[in-house]
VOTIFI-314866 format. One record per residue (C-alpha): residue in three letters; z negated, x negated, y. Coordinates in nm, 4 decimals, always signed. Layout:
BEGIN
<rec residuo="ala" c3="Z" c1="X" c2="Y"/>
...
//
This chain:
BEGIN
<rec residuo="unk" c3="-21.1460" c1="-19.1094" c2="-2.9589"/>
<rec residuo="unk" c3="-21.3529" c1="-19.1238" c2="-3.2652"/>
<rec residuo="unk" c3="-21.3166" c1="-19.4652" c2="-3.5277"/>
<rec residuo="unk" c3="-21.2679" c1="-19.1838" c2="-3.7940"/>
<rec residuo="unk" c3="-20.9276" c1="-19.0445" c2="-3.6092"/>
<rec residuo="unk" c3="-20.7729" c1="-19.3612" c2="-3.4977"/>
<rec residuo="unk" c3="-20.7954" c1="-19.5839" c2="-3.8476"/>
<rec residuo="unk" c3="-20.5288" c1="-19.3276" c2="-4.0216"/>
<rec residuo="unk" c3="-20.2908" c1="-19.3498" c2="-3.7460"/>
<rec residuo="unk" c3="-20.3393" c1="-19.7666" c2="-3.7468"/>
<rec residuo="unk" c3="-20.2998" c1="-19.7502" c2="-4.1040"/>
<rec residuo="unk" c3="-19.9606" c1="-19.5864" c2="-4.0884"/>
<rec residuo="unk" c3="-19.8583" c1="-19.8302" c2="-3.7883"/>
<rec residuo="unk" c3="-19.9703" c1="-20.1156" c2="-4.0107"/>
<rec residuo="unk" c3="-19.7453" c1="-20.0363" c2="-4.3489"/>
<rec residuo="unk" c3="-19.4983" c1="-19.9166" c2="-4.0535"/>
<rec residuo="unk" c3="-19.4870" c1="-20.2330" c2="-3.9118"/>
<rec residuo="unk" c3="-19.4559" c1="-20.4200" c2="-4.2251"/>
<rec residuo="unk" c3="-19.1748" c1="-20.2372" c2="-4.3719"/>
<rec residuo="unk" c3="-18.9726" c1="-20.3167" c2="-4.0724"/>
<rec residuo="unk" c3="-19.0105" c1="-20.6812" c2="-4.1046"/>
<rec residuo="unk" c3="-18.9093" c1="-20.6243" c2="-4.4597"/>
<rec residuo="unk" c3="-18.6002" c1="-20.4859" c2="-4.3603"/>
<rec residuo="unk" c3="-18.5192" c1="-20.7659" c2="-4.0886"/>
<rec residuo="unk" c3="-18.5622" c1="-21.0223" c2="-4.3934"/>
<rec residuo="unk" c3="-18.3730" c1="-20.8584" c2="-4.6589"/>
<rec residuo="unk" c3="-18.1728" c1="-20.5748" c2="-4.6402"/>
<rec residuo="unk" c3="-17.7938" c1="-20.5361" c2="-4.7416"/>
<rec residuo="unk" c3="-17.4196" c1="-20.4633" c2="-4.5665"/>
<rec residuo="unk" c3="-17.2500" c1="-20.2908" c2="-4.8714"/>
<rec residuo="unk" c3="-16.8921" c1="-20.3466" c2="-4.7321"/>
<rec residuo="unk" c3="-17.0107" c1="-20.7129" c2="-4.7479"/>
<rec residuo="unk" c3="-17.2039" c1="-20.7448" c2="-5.0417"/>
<rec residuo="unk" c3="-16.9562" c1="-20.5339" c2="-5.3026"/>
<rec residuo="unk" c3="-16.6549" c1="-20.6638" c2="-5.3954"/>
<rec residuo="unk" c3="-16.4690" c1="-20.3530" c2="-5.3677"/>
<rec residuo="unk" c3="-16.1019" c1="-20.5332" c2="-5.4569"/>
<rec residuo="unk" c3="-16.2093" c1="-20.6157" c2="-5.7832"/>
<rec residuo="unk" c3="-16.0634" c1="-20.3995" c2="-6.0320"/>
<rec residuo="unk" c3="-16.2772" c1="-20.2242" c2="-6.2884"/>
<rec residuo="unk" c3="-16.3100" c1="-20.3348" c2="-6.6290"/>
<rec residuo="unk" c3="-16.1847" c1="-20.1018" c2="-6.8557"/>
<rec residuo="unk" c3="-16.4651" c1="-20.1477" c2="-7.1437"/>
<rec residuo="unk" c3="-16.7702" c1="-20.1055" c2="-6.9097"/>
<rec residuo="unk" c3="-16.9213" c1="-19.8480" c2="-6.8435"/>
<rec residuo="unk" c3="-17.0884" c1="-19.6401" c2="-6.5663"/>
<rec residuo="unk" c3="-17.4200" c1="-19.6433" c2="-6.6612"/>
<rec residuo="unk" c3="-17.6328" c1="-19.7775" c2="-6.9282"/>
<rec residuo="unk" c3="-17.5074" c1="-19.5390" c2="-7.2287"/>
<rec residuo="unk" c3="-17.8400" c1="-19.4588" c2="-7.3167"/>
<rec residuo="unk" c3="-17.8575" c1="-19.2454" c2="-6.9462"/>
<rec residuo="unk" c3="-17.5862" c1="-19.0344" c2="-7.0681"/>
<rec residuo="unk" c3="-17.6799" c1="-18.6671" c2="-7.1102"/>
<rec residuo="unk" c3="-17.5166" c1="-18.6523" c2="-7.3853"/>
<rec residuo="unk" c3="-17.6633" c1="-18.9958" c2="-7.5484"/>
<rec residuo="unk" c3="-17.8385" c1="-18.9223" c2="-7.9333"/>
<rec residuo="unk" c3="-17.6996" c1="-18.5911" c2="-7.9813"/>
<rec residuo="unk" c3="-17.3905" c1="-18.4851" c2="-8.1939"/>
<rec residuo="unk" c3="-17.1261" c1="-18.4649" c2="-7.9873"/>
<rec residuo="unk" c3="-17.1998" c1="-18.8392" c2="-7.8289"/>
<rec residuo="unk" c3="-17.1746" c1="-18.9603" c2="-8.1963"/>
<rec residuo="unk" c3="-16.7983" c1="-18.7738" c2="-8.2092"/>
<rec residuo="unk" c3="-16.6866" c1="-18.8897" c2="-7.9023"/>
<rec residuo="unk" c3="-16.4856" c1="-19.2296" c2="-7.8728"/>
<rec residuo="unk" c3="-16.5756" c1="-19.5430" c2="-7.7127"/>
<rec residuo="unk" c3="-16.3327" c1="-19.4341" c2="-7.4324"/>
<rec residuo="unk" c3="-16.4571" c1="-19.1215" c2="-7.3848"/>
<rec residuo="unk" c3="-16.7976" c1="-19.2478" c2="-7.3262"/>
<rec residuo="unk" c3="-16.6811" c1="-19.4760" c2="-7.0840"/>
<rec residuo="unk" c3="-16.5211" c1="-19.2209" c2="-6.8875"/>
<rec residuo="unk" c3="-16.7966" c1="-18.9787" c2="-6.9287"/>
<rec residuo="unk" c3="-17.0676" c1="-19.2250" c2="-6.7402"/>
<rec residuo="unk" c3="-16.8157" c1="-19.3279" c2="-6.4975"/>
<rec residuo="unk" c3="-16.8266" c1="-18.9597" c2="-6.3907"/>
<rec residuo="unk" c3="-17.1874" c1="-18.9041" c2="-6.4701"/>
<rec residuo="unk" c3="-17.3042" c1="-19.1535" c2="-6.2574"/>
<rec residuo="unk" c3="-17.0357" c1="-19.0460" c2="-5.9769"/>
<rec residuo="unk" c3="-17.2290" c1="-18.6710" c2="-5.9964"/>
<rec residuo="unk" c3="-17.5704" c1="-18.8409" c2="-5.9405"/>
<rec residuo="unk" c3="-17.4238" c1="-19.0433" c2="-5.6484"/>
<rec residuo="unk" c3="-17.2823" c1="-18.7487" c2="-5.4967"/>
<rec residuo="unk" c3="-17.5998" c1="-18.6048" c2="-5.5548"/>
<rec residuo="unk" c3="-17.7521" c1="-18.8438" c2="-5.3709"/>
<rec residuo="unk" c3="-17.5112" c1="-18.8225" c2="-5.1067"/>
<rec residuo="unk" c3="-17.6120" c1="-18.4687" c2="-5.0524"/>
<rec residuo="unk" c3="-17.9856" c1="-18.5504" c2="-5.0310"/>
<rec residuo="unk" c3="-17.9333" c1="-18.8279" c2="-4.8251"/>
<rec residuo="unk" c3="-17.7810" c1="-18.5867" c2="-4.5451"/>
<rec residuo="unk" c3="-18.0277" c1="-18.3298" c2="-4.5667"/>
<rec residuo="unk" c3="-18.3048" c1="-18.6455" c2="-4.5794"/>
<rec residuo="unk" c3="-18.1499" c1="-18.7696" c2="-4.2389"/>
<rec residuo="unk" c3="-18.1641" c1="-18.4634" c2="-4.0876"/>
<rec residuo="unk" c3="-18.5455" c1="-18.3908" c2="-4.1615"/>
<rec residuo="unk" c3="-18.6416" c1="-18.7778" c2="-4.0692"/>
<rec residuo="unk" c3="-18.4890" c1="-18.7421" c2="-3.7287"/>
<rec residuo="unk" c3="-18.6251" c1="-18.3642" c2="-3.6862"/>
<rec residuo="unk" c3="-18.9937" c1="-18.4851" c2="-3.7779"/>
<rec residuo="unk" c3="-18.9210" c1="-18.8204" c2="-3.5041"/>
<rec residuo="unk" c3="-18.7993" c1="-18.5904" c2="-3.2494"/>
<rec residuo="unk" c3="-18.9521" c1="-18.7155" c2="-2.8717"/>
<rec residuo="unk" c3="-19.2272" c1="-18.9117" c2="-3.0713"/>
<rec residuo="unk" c3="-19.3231" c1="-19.2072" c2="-2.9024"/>
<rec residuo="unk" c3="-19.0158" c1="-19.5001" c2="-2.8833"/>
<rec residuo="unk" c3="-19.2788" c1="-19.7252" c2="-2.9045"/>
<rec residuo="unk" c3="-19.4740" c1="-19.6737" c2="-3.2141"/>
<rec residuo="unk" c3="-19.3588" c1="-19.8394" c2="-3.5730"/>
<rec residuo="unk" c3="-19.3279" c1="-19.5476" c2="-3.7587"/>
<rec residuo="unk" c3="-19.0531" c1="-19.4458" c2="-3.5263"/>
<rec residuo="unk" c3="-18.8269" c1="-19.7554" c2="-3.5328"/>
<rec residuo="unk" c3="-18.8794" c1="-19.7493" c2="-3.9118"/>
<rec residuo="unk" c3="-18.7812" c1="-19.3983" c2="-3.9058"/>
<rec residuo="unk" c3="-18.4429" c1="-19.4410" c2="-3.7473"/>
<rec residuo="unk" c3="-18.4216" c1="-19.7846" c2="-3.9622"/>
<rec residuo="unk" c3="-18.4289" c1="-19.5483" c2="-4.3036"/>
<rec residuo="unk" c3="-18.1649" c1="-19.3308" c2="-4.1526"/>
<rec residuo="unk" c3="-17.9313" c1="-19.6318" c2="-4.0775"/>
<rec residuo="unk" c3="-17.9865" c1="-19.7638" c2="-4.4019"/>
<rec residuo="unk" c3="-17.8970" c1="-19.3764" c2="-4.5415"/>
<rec residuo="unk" c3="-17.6145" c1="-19.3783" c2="-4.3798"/>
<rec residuo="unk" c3="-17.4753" c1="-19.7257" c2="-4.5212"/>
<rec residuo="unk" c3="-17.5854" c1="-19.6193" c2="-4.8793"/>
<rec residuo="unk" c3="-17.3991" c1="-19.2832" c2="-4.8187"/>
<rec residuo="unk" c3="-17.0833" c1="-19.4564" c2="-4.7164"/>
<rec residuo="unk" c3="-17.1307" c1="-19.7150" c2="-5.0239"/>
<rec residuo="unk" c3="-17.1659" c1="-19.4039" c2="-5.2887"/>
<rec residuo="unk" c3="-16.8425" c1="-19.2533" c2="-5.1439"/>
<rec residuo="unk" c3="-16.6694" c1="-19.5524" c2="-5.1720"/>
<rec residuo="unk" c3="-16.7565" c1="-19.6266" c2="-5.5285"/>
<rec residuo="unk" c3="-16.6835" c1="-19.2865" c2="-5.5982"/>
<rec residuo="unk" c3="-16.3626" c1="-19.3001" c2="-5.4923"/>
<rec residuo="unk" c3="-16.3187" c1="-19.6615" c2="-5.6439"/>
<rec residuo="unk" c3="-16.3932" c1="-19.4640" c2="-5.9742"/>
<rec residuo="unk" c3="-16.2203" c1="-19.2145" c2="-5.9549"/>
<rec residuo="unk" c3="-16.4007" c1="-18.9411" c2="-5.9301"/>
<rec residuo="unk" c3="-16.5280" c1="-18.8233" c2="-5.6086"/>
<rec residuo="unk" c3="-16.5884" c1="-18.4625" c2="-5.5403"/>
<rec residuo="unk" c3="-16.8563" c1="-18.3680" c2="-5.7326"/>
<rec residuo="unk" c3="-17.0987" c1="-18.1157" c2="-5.5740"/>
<rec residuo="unk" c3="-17.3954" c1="-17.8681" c2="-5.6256"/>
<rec residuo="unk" c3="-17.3656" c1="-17.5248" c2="-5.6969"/>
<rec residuo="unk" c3="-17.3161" c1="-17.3110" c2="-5.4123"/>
<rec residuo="unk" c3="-17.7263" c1="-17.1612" c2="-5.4844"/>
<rec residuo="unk" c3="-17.8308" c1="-17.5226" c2="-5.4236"/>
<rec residuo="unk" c3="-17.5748" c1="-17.5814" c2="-5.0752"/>
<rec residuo="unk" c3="-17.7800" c1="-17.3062" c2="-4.9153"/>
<rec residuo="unk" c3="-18.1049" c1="-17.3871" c2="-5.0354"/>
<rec residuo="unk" c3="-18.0503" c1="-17.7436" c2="-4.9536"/>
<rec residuo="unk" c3="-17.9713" c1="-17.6226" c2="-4.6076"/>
<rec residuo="unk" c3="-18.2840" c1="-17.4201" c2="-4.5623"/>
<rec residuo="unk" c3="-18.5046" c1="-17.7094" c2="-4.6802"/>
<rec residuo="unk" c3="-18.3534" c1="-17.8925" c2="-4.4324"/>
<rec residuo="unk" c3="-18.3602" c1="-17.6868" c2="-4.1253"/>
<rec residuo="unk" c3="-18.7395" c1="-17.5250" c2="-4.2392"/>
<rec residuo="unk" c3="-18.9271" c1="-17.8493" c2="-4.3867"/>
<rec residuo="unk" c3="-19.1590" c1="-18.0842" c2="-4.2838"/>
<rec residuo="unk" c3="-19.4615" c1="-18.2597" c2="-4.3135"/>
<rec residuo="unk" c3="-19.5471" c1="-18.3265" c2="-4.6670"/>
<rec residuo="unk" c3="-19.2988" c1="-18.0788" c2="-4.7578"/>
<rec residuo="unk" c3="-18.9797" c1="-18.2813" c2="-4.6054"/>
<rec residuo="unk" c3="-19.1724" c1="-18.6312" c2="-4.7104"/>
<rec residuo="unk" c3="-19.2260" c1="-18.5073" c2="-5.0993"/>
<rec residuo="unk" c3="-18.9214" c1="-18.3596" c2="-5.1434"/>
<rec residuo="unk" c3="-18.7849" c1="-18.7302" c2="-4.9986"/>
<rec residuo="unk" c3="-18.9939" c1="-18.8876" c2="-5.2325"/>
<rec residuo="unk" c3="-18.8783" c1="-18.6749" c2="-5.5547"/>
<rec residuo="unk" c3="-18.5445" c1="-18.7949" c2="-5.4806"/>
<rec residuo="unk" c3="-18.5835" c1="-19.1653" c2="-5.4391"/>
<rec residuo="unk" c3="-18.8378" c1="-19.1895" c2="-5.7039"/>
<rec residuo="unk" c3="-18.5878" c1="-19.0152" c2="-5.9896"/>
<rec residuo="unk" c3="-18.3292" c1="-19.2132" c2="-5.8716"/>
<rec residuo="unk" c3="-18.4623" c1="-19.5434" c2="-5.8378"/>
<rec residuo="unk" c3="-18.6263" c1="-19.5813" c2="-6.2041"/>
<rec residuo="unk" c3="-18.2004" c1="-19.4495" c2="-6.3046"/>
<rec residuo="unk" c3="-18.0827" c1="-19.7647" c2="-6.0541"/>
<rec residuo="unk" c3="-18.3280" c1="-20.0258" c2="-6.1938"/>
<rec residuo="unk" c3="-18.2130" c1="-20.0083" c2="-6.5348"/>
<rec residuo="unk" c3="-17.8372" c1="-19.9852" c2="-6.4669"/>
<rec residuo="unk" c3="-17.8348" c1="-20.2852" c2="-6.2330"/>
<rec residuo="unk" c3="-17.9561" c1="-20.4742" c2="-6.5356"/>
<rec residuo="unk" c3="-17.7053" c1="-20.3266" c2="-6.7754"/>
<rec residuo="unk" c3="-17.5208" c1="-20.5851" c2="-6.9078"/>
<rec residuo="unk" c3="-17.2610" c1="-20.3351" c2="-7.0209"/>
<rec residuo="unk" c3="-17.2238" c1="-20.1241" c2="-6.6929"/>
<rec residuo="unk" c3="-16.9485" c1="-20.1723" c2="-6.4116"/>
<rec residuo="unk" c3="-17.0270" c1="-20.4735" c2="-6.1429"/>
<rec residuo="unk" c3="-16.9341" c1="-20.1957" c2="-5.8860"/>
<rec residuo="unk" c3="-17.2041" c1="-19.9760" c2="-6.0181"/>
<rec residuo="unk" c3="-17.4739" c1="-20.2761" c2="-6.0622"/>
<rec residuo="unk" c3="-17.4319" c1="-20.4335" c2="-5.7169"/>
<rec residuo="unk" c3="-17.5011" c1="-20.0736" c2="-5.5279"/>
<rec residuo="unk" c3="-17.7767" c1="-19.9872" c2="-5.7987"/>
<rec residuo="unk" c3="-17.9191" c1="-20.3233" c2="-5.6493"/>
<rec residuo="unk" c3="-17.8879" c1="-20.2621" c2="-5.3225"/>
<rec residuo="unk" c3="-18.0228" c1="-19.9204" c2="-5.3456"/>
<rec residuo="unk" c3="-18.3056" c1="-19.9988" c2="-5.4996"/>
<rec residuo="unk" c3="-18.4333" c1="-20.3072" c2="-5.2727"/>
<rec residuo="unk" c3="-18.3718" c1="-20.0941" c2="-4.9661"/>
<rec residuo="unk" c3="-18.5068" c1="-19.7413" c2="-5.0878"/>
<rec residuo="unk" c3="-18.8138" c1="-19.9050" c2="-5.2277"/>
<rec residuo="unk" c3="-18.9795" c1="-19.9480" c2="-4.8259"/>
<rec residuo="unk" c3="-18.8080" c1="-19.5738" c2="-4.7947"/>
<rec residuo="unk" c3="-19.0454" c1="-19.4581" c2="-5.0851"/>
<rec residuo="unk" c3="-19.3269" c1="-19.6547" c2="-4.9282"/>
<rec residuo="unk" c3="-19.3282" c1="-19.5019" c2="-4.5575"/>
<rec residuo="unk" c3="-19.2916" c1="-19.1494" c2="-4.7668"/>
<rec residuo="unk" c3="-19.6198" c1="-19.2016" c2="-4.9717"/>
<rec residuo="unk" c3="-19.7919" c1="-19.3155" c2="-4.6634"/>
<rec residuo="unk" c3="-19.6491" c1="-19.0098" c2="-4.4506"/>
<rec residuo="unk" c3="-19.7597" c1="-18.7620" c2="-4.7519"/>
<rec residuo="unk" c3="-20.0889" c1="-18.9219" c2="-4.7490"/>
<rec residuo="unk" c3="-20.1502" c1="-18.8889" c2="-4.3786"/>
<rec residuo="unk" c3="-19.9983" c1="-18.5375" c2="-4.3474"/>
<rec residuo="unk" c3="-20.2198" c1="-18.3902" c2="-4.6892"/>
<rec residuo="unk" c3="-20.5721" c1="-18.5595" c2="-4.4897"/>
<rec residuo="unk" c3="-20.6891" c1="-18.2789" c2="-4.3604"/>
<rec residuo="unk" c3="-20.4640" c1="-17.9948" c2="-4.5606"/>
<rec residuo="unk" c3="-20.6552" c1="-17.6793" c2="-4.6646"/>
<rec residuo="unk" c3="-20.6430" c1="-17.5347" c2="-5.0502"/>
<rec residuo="unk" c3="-20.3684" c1="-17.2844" c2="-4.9409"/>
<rec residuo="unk" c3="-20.1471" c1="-17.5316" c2="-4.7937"/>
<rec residuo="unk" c3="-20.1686" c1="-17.7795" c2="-5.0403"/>
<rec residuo="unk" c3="-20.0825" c1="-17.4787" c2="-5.3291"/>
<rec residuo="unk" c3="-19.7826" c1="-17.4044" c2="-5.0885"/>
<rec residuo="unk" c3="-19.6566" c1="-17.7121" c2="-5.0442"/>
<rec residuo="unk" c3="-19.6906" c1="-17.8347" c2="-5.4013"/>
<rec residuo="unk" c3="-19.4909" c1="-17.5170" c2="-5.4888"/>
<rec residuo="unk" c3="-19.2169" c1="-17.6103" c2="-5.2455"/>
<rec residuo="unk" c3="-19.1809" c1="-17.9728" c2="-5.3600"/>
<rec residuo="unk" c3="-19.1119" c1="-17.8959" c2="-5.7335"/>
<rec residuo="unk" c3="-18.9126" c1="-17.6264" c2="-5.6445"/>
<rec residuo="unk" c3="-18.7218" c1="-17.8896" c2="-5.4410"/>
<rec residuo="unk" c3="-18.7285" c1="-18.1010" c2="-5.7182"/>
<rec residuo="unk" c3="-18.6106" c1="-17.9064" c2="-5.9572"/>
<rec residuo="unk" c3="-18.2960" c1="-17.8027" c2="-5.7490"/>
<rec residuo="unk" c3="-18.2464" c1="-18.2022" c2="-5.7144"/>
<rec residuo="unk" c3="-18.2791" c1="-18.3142" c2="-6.0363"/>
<rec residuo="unk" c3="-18.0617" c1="-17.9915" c2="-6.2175"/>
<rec residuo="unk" c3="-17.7524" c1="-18.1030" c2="-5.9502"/>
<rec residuo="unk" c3="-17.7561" c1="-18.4345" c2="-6.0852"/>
<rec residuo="unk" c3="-17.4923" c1="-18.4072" c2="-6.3244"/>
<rec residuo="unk" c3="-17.2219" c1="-18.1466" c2="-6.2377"/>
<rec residuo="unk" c3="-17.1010" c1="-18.0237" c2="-6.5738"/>
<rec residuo="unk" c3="-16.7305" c1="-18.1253" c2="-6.4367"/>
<rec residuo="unk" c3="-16.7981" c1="-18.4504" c2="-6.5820"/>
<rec residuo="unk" c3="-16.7509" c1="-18.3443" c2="-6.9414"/>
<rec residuo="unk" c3="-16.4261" c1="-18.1675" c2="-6.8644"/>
<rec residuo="unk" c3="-16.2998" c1="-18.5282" c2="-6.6880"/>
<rec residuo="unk" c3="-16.4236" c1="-18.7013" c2="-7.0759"/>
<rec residuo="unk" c3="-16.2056" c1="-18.4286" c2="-7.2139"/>
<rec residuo="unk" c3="-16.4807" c1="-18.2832" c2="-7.3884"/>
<rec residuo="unk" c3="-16.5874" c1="-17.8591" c2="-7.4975"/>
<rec residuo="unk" c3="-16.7286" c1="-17.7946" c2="-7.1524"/>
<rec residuo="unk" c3="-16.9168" c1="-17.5403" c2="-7.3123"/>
<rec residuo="unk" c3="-17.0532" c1="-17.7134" c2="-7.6082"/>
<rec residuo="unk" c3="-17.1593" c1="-18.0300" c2="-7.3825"/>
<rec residuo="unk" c3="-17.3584" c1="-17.8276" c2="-7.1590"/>
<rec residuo="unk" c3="-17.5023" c1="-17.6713" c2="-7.4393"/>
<rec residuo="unk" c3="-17.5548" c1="-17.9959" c2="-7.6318"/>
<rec residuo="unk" c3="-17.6889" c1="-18.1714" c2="-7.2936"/>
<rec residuo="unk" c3="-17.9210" c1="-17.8947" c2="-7.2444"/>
<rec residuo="unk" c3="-18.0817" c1="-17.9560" c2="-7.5548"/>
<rec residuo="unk" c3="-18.1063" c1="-18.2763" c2="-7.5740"/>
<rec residuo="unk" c3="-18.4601" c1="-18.4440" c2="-7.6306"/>
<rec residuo="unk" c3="-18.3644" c1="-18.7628" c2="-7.5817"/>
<rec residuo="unk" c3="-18.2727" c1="-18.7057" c2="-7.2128"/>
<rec residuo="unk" c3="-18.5976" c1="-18.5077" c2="-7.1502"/>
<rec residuo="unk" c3="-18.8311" c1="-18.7597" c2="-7.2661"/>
<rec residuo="unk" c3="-18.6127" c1="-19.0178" c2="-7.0531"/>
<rec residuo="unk" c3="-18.6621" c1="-18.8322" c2="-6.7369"/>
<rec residuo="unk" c3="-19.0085" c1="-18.7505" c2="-6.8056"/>
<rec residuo="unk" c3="-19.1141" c1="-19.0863" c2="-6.8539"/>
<rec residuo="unk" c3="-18.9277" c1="-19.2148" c2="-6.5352"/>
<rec residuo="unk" c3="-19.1243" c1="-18.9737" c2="-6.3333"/>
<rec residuo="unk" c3="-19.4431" c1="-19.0761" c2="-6.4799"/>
<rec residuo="unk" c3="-19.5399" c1="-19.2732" c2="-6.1444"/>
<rec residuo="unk" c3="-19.3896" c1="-19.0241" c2="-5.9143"/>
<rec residuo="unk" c3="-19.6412" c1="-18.7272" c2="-6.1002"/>
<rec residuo="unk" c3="-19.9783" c1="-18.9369" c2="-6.0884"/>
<rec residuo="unk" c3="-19.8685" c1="-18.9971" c2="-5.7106"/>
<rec residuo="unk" c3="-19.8378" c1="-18.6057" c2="-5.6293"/>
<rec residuo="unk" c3="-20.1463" c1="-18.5636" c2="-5.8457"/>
<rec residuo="unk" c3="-20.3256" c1="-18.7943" c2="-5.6739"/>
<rec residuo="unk" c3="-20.1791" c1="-18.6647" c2="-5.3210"/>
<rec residuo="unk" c3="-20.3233" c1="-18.2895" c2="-5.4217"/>
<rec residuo="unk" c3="-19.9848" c1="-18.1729" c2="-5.4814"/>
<rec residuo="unk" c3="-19.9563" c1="-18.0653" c2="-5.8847"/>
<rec residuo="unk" c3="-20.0947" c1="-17.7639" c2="-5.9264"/>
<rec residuo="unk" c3="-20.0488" c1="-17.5445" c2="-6.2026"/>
<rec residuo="unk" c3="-19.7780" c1="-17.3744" c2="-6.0829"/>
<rec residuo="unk" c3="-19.6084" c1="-17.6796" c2="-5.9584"/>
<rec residuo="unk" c3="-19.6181" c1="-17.8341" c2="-6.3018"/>
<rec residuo="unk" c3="-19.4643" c1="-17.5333" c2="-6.4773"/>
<rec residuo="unk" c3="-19.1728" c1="-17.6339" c2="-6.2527"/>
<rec residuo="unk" c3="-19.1961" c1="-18.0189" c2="-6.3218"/>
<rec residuo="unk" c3="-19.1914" c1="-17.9264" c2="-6.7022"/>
<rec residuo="unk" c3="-18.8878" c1="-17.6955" c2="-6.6720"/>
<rec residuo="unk" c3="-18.7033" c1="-17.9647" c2="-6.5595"/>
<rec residuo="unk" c3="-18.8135" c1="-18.2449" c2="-6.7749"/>
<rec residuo="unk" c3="-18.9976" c1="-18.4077" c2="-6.5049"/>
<rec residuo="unk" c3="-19.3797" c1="-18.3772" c2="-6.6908"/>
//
């Protein structure tokens, strides 16, 4: 076998390799690490304020101090039942794309590590969920079958970037609210562990993406460019379930309109996707019609 065909594949056994012994050195038990007795303090709030949807715009400058408390408590339970519902379809591609690969290899124990550690952050969002109050937040029924072709259908980059889109949005969210001096201990402690553990999951995805786009024509990488911001835009428009406003005891109506329009929020999300878009650009995946998508959704 060739030296040109053989460095890729040690490559990807070498950041393999490394991201397991990360995980043996510091990864996280949530029903350990969160002190899920403690009550919740009635003057924090879910998020950092300023990740509201609502944040800058009229209606937040109406609303009273309690009803923005209660309106991040449920925002940020939508975007962990969001995640909830990526994580499932995430476990089901990862196992799909390890299925009969070799036992022996890194990139398979690191595989099934990332689905273990999906699994414990799954459980962890339910239970702070729950511990909030407000579990049961879902996408719309458009995105429940969608999600469940993506997942059955999938894979290579496809599977890996949509992966990526997830964690990435997510994680820039997590590292600001486990800093939030004014955000729940409940919601700080499982921003934490999220992002210390999703941060090798994000790794192994670049480096699968990079492998799988090596030797990808100009047709597939249009195609699958297409179907990760089409993933991505699916993600990122379940985040918040417009439920939440109705639980603030706000216009439903005028929120979502309000939300929709809301600058603020865009230029947020776009610049906490900054990374993840020079990444996909740099991967081949952000062509033109992929970005139309990105900038529909705030992402670019």
């Amino acid at each position: 076998m060739s030296t040109e065909s053989t460095a890729p594949q040690r490559g990807g056994e070498d950041v393999s390799r490394r991201l397991l012994d990360s995980a043996a050195t510091l990864s996280y038990d949530p029903a350990d690490e969160v002190d899920w007795d403690a009550p919740l303090d009635p003057d924090l709030y879910g998020l950092n304020p300023e990740w509201s949807t609502l944040f800058g715009t009229p209606l937040w400058q109406e609303m009273t101090e309690r009803q923005r408390i209660t309106l991040t408590r449920h925002e940020v339970c939508s975007i962990m039942s969001t995640g909830i519902w990526f994580e499932m379809i995430l476990q089901q591609m990862v196992l799909r794309d390890q299925y009969v690969a070799d036992p022996g290899r890194a990139d398979f124990q690191f595989a099934l590590t990332e689905i273990a550690d999906e699994c414990r952050h799954s459980i962890m969002f339910a239970r702070a969920c729950e511990k909030m109050g407000a579990s049961g937040y879902f996408p719309t029924r458009a995105s429940i079958e969608l999600g469940r072709g993506f997942k059955t259908l999938a894979a290579a980059e496809t599977a890996y970037g949509g992966i990526l889109v997830a964690e990435e949005v997510l994680d820039v969210m997590q590292r600001d609210w486990m800093r939030g001096e004014n955000v729940l201990p409940l919601v700080r402690t499982t921003s934490k562990i999220h992002v210390v553990e999703e941060s090798r999951h994000m790794k192994f995805a670049r480096q699968e993406i990079r492998e799988k786009m090596r030797d990808a024509g100009p047709v597939r990488r249009r195609t699958s460019s297409l179907v990760i911001a089409i993933a991505a835009y699916v993600i990122v428009s379940n985040m918040v379930n417009k439920g939440v406003y109705a639980a603030a005891g706000l216009d439903t109506e005028r929120a979502v309109k309000e939300a929709a329009g809301n600058t603020y929020h865009h230029a947020l999300m776009r610049s906490s996707c900054a990374h993840l878009m020079d990444f996909l650009g740099r991967a081949g995946l952000l062509t033109r019609p992929a970005m139309a998508i990105y900038q529909r959704a705030h992402m670019l």
